[in-house]
Structures are given as C-alpha cells and as structure tokens.
N, C-alpha and C positions, 0 to 999 in steps of 0.2 A: 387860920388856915395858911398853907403855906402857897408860893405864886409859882405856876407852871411856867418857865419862861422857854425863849424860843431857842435851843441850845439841846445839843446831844452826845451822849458818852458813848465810847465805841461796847462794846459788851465786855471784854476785858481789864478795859479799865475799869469801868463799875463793879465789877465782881473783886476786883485787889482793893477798891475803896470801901466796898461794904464790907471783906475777911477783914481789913485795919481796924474799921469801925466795931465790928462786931469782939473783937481780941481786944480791944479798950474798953468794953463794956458798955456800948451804945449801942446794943442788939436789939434794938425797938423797930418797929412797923416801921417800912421806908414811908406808909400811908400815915403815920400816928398824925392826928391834928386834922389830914384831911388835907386835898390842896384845889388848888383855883384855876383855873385854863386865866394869863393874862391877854384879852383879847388885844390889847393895844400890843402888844408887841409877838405877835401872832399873827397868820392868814391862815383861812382857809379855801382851797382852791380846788377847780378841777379842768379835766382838758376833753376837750370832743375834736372828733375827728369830722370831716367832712372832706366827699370825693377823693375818699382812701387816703389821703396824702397831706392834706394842711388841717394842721392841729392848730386846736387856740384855747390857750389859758384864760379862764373864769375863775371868778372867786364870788364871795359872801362878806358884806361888811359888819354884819349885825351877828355874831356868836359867841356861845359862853360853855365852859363847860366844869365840871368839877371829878375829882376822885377824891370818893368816901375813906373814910377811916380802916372798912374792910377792904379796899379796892377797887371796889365798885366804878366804873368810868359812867359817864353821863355829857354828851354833847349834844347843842340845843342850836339850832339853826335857823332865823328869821328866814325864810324862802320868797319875801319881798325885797330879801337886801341883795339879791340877787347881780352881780356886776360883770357884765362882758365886755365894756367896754365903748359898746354901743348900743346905745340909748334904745332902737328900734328892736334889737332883738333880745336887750332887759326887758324890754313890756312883753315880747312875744313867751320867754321865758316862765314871768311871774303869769301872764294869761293862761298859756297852750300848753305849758310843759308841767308848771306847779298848782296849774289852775287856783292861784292865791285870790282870784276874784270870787271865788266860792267860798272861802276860809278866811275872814278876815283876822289878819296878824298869824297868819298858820306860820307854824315851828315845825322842823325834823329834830324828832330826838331819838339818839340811843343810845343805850346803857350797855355796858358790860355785864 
C-alpha cells in the first residue's frame, strides 16, 4: 500500500500530472495497491466556538485511515485520544460529549 502523506496538489496541477501520466501509458487506478492515511505525519483536528467569538483548536492523537483499491475512504477515530489541551475538559469531552465511559476503546468511523 501506498502512504498518504500530509501534502496537497492544487487541482490543475494534478489533472496536467495525471494527462502526462496517462499519454506515457501509466493510466492505472490513482487507488491501484490501495493506500494508508500516515498518522505520524498527519492531524486530525477540530475547532469549537464558545461565546460567539473565541474559537479553540482540538485534535485526536490516535487515528488511522486507508483508501481501497476501488476508492473507498475509511477513517477510524480513537474518541479517548481526545486532545484540547486541557486536561479538564479532555475528561469532560471523552465523558459528556463522547460518552467513551460507556464504550470502552469506542472508534468514529467512516467510509466513503
């Protein structure tokens, strides 16, 4: 499988990289083999707002994800790796928000 890294092509460039590719006769599945989310050189984040006005960056330290050979996407989300950065409202999160005290080791997944 091949490694998702953390890097992005505008859309025109990909599309003159894939007509090159394709005119050399490498017109295979941009998915052939399958590839790998690499989490190490990846985040996954998000932001909440509070009293309309101060946002704050959150992430996940535990995730993985892959796309299949047909496409298919698939991302898995440990929802106790939970990180805000403070410790008090990590717990309040994995408790009150993802209830992971019901589900132990509970995942968010989903597919394409």
């Amino acid at each position: 499988m091949k490694t998702l890294g953390s890097f992005a092509l505008s859309g025109a460039l990909a599309a003159g990289l894939w007509a090159g590719l394709a005119s050399m006769g490498f017109a295979q599945s941009a998915f052939n083999g399958g590839w790998t989310l690499n989490s190490e050189m990846s985040n996954l984040s998000f932001q909440s707002v509070k009293k309309q006005t101060v946002v704050e960056s959150s992430g996940f330290a535990t995730f993985n994800g892959t796309i299949d050979e047909a496409g298919k996407a698939e991302v898995t989300v440990l929802l106790d790796s939970v990180d805000t950065k403070i410790d008090l409202r990590n717990v309040r999160m994995r408790f009150l928000f993802f209830e992971t005290c019901d589900w132990s080791g509970y995942y968010l997944r989903r597919c394409s």
